[in-house]
VOGU-3710 file (C-alpha; in Angstrom, 3 decimals, decimal comma):
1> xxxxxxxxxx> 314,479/71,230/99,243  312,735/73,306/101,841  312,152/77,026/101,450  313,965/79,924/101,792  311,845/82,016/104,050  312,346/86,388/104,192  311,162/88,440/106,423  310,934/92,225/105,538  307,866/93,565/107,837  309,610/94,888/110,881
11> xxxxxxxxxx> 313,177/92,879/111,656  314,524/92,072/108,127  315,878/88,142/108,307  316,775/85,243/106,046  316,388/81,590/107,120  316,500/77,975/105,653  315,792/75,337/107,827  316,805/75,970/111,528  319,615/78,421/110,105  319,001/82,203/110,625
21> xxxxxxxxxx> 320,619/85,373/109,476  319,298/88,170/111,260  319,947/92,158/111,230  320,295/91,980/114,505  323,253/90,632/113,682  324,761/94,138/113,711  326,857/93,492/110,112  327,875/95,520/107,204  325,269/98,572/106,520  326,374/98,340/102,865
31> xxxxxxxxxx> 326,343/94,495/102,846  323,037/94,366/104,362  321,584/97,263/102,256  322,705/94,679/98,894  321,098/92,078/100,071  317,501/94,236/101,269  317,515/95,455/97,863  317,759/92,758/95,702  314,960/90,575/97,354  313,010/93,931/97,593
41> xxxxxxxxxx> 313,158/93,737/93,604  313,680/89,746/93,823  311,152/89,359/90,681  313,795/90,773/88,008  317,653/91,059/87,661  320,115/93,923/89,218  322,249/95,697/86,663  325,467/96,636/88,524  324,880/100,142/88,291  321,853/100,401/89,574
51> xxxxxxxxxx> 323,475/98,785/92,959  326,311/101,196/92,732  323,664/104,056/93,009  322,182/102,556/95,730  324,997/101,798/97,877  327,225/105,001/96,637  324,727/107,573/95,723  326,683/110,759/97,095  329,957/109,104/97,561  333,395/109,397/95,957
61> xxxxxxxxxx> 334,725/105,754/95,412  337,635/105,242/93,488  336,495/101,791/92,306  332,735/100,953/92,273  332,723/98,323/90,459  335,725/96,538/92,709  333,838/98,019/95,846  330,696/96,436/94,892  332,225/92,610/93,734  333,706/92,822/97,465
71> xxxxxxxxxx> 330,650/93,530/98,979  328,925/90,358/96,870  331,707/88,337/98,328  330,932/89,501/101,695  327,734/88,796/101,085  327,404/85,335/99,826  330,017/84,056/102,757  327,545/85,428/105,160  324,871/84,031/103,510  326,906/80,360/103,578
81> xxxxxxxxxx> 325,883/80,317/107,395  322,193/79,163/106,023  323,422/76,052/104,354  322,265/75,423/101,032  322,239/71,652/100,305  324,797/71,209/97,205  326,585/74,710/97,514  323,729/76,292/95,916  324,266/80,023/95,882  321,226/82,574/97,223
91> xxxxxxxxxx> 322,494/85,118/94,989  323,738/84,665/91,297  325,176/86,981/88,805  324,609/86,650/84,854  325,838/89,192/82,295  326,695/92,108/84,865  323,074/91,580/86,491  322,589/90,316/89,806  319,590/88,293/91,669  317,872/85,750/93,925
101> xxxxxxxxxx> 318,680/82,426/92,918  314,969/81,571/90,605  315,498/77,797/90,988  314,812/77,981/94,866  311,620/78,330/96,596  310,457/81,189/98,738  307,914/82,101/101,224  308,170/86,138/101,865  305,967/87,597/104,476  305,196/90,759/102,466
111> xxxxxxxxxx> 303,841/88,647/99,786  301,671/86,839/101,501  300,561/89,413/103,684  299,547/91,380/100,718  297,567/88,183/99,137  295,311/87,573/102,373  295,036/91,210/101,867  293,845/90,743/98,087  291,374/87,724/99,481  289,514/89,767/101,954
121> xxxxxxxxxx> 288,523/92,246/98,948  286,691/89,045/97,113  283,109/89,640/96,649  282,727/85,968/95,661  283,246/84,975/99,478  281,347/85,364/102,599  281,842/88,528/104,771  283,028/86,304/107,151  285,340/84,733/104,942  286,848/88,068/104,297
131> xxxxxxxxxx> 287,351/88,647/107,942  289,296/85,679/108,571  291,815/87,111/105,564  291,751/90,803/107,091  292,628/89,094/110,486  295,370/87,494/108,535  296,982/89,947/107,075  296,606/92,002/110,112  298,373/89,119/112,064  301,386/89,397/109,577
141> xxxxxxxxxx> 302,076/92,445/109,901  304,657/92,955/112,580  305,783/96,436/111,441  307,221/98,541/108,830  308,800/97,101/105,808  312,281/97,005/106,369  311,639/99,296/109,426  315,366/99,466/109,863  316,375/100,861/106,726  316,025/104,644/107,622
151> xxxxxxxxxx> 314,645/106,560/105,143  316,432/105,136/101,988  314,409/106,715/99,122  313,815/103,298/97,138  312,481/101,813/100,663  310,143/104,871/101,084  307,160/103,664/98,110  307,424/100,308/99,094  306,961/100,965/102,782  304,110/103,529/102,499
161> xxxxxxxxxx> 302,248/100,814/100,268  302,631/98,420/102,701  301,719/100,531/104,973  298,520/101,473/103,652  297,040/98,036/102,879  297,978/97,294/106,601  295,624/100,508/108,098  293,183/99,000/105,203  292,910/95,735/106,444  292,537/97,287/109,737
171> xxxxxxxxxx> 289,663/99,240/109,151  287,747/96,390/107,598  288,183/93,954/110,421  287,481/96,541/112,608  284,531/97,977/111,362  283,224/94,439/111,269  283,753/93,636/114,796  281,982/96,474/115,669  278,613/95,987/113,400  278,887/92,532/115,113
181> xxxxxxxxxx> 279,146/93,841/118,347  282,537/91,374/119,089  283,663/94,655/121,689  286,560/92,778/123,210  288,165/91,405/120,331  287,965/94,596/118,593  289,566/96,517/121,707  292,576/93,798/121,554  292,952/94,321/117,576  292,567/98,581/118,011
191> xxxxxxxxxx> 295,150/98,521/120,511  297,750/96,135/118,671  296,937/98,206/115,841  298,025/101,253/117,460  301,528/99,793/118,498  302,435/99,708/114,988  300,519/102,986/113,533  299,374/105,787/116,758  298,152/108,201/114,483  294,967/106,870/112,973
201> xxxxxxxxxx> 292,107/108,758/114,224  289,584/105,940/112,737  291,333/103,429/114,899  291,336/105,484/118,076  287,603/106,338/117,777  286,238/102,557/117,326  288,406/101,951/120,272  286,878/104,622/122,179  283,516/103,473/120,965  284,003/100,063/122,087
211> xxxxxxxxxx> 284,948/101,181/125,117  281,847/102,891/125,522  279,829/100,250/124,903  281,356/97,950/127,370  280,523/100,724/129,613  284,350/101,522/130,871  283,975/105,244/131,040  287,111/105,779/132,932  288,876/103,855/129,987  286,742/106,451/127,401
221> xxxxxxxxxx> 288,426/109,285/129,378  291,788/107,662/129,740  292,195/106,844/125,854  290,735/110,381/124,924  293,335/112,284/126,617  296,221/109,878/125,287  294,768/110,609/122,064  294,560/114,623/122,231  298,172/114,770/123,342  299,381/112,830/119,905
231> xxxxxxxxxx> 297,370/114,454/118,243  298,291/117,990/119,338  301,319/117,595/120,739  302,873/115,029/118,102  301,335/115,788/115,018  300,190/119,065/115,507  296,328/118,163/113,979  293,086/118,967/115,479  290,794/115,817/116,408  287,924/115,146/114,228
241> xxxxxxxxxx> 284,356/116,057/114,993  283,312/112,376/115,662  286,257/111,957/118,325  285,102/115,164/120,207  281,367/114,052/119,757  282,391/110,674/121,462  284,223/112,148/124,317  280,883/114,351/125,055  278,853/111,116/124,825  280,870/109,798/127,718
251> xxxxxxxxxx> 280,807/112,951/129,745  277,320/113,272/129,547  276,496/109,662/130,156  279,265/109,262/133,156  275,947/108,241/135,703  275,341/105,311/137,350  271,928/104,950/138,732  273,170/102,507/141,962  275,432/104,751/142,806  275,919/105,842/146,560
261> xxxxxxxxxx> 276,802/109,269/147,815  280,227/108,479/148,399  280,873/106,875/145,195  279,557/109,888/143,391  281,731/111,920/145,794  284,541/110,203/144,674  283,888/110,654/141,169  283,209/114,367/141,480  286,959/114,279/143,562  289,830/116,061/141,621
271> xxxxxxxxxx> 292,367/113,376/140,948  295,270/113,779/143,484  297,639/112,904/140,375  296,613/115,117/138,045  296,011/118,180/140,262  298,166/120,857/138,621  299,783/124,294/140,845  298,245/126,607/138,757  295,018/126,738/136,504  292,668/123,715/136,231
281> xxxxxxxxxx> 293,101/122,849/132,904  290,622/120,765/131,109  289,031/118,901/127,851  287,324/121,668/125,776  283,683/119,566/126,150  284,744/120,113/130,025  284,995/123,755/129,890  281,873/124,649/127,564  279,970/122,913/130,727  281,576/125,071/133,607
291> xxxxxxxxxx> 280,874/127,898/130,906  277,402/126,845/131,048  277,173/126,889/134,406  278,991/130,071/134,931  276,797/132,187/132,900  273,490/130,568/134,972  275,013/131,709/138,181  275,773/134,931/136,317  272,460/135,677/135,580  271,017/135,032/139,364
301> xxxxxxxxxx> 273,669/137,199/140,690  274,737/139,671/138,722  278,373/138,743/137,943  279,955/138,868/134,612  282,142/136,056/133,255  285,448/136,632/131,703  286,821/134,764/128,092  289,717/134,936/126,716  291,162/133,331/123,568  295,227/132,995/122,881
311> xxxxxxxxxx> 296,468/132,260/119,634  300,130/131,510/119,075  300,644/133,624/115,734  304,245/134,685/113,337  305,379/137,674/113,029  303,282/138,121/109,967  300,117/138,259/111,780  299,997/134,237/110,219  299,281/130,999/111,512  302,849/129,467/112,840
321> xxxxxxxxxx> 304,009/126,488/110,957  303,312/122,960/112,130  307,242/122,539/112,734  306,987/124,906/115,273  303,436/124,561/117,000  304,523/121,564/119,473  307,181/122,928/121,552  304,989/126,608/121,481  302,484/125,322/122,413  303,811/123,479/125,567
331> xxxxxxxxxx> 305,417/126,445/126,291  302,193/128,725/126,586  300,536/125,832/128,536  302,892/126,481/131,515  302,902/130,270/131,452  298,913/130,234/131,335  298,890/127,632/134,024  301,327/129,203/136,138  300,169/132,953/135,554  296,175/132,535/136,888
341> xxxxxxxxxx> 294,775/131,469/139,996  293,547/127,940/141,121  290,231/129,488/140,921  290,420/130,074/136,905  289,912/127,463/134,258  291,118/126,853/130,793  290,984/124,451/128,069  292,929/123,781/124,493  290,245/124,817/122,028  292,215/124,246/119,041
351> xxxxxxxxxx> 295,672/123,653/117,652  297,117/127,130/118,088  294,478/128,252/120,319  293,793/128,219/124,356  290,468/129,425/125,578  290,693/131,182/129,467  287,543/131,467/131,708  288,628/134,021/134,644  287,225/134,046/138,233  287,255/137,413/138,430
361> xxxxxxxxxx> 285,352/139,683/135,529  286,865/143,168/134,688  288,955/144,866/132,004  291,805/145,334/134,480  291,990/141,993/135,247  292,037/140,928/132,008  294,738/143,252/131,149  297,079/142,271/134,028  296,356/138,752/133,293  297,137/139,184/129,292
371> xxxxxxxxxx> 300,481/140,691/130,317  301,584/138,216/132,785  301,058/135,616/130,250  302,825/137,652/127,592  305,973/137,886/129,515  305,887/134,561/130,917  305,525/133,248/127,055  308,334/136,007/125,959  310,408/134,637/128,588  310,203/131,278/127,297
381> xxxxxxxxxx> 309,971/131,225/124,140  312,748/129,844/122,024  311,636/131,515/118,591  311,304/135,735/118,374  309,416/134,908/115,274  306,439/133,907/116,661  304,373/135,851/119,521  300,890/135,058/120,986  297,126/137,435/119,682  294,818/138,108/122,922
391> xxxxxx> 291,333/138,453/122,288  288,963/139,020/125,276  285,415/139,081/126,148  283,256/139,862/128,944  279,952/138,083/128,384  276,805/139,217/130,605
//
């Protein structure tokens, strides 16, 4: 008899032979939410009121225990689609229990994504041994468990474990690659990678690294500022000190000793597509080197040059809360864009924080500019709870 084969990473599905039952399949919720559970906890027995919790918790049903036989009935005709030589039922009942039929065989992607796992830990086998089981289990994993399952509470512990042997395995074929210098393969693996999980900061920065070693600065850049807006914008975290330290690698290095005067002048050229109305706005590690430069001129001539730091703050004085800190944030992007001059620069120097370096050096200036900002932002803003802290510096 050949083996049932489950699929619970990413699209849930049951098959035996050439015969397929797919979510996809848009049936029951309920029916389909039986049938997750028990082959999530295929290695014991059900007790009918365990499944009653799980398919009712909240609800007012007259009949559980009727409710629930119907869905089993639903169930096991939609399962008769697979074909089971000799009527063989995928789900029996014994005693008020319910389960996976024990006399069939079963190959289960979880389970053998989380053995190839368990193999690349061995330290009885070669490191390169151990990379062909991370590159496994990596392979296997074509998303979440049960991805479809919202956020069912009994799916939740499951999923996260999952989950975290998957960023595991990652990181060990990944670090790998890159003591071995394999640059390509590891930019094919980071990227897949990132499909399934965006938000890994280890993943992004051995992407960026390999990046950098293949010499593709413009990919360095590109990558860097697709990771700053997740991680700002989307999950409201600062980068880590190795990702900034990587992106000032790449600006400092961005030379090319063949270069001709026009290519250089076309790499000093403001991209057309990017060119914003109002304020140029720029990577921090951008800004601290027009700063630099700034103050140099500043000493030759006389000038002064202008700082100013906006925090987005609650009414409290306090830091706002993360929930908030996306949307605010855009928000004060576009009034401190739109409220200085072309000529005046600014950057995102942390995660409730914009830094402002102004053209034009005076306390006036600074205060006209502070309130134009202020009422842009008051204008905008959606939440009265939360207002914006100007600090400002003239530095000499």
């Amino acid at each position: 008899m050949q083996p049932v084969i489950i699929t619970t990473l990413g699209e849930f599905s049951i098959a035996y032979g050439d015969k397929i039952i797919a979510e996809k399949d848009r049936r029951s919720k309920k029916m389909w939410t039986l049938l997750k559970y028990l082959c999530a906890f295929m290695d014991r027995s059900v007790t009918q009121e365990e499944l009653i919790k799980v398919l009712w918790s909240g609800e007012e049903v007259s009949n559980p225990a009727g409710a629930l036989k119907t869905q089993l009935h639903r169930l096991r005709t939609a399962l008769d689609v697979l074909g089971l030589p000799d009527k063989t039922e995928l789900i029996v009942s014994f005693a008020g229990t319910y389960a996976f039929n024990s006399s069939l065989e079963y190959i289960i992607d979880a389970a053998q994504f989380e053995k190839n796992y368990k193999q690349s830990q061995r330290t009885d086998i070669s490191e390169k041994e151990q990379i062909l089981f991370a590159k496994k289990a990596f392979e296997m994993y074509n998303g979440k468990y049960l991805k479809n399952s919202g956020e069912e509470s009994w799916v939740i512990p499951i999923r996260v474990y999952y989950h975290s042997i998957f960023l595991r395995a990652v990181h060990k074929l990944t670090d790998a690659l890159f003591r071995h210098k394999h640059y390509n393969e590891l930019i094919n693996i980071c990227r897949r990678a990132l499909l399934i999980e965006n938000t890994d900061q280890n993943i992004h920065t051995l992407l960026i690294k390999a990046l950098a070693a293949l010499g593709d600065r413009d990919a360095v850049k590109t990558h860097y500022k697709y990771v700053i807006n997740i991680l700002y914008n989307e999950l409201g975290v600062n980068p880590s000190a190795e990702l900034k330290e990587l992106y000032k690698e790449t600006i400092d290095a961005d030379t090319g000793t063949g270069d001709s005067i026009k290519t250089i002048q076309q790499k000093l050229k403001e991209d057309s597509s990017e060119t914003e109305n109002g304020a140029f706005f720029c990577e921090l590690e951008v800004f601290k080197n027009i700063y630099r430069l700034k103050m140099r001129d500043a000493q030759r001539s006389g000038q002064k040059v202008q700082i100013c730091l906006i925090t987005v703050k609650d009414a409290t004085g306090d830091e706002s809360p993360s929930a908030k800190i996306i949307d605010e944030m855009k928000r004060l992007h576009d009034c401190v864009s739109n409220s200085l001059r072309k000529s005046d620069t600014f950057a995102r120097y942390s995660l409730l924080q914009y830094v402002l370096m102004l053209s034009s050096a005076c306390d006036d200036t600074a205060k006209m500019v502070v309130n134009r900002i202020a009422n842009c932002y008051k204008s905008k803003s959606t939440d009265f709870s939360l207002g914006i802290d100007f600090k400002y510096v003239i530095s000499t």
